[in-house]
N, C-alpha and C positions, 0 to 999 in steps of 0.2 A: 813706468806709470802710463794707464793707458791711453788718458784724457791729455795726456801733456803736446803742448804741438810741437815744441825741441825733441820731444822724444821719437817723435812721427818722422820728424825730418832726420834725426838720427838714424834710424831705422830704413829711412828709405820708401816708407808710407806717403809722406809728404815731398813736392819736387822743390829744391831750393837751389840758386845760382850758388853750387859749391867752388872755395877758392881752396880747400886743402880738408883732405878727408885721413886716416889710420882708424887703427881697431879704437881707438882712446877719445880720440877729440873727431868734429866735425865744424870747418868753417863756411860762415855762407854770408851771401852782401844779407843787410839788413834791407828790409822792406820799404821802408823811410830813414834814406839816409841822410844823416847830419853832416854832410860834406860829399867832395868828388868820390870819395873814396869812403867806405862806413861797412864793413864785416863784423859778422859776431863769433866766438869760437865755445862753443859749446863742448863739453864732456857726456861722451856718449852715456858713460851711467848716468843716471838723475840725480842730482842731488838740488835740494830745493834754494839754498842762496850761500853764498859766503857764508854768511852766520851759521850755517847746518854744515859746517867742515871741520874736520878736527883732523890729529898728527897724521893717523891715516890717508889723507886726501893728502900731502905732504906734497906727495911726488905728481900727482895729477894737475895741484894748485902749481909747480915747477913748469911740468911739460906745458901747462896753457903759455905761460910768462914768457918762454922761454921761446915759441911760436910768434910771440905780437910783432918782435920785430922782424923777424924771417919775413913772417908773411906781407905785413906792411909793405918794407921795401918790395917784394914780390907784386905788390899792388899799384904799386907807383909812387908812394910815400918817403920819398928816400930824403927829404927836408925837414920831415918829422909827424908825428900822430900823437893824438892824443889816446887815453882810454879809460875806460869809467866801467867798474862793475856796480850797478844799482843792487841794491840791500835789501829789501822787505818794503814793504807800501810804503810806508815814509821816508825811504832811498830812494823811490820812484821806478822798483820795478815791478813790472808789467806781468812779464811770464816767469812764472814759479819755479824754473829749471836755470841753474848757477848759468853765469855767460860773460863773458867778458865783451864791451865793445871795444873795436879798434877806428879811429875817422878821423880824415883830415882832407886837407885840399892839394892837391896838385900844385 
């Protein structure tokens, strides 16, 4: 999508403090973050939220999950994190590209 800014930073258009990049996912600190610690992990294809995922996305909806804690402890989170994927305007999210947050405190 060409207006998407996940998709820029995916891409490579856009510079973001990445903590773990592959062909599939791309992670990066959040801009405002809600803790010492606050990365987002994005799926390089676009897909617009949770709610726009079905059995297909199966293994992609896996590989993010399956990343939160690697990366956390990776980040300095080893006491624990929280994570929240925001849904649609009334979940409270913001950019139209699925994302998972990962944040906590040291």
């Amino acid at each position: 999508m060409s207006d998407c800014i996940f998709c820029k930073i995916a891409a490579g258009d856009i510079p973001a403090n990445k903590v773990y990049e592959d062909d599939d996912v791309v992670a990066f600190h959040d801009i405002k973050p809600a803790g010492d610690v606050h990365f987002l992990l994005v799926p390089k294809r676009h897909v617009e939220s949770l709610a726009h995922c079905g059995a297909d996305d199966a293994a992609m909806l896996g590989k993010l999950m399956l990343l939160v804690p690697k990366l956390a402890t990776e980040q300095g989170l080893e006491r624990g994190f929280k994570t929240a994927i925001n849904t649609g305007r009334g979940g409270g999210q913001e950019v139209f590209h699925l994302h998972v947050h990962v944040y906590g405190n040291k």
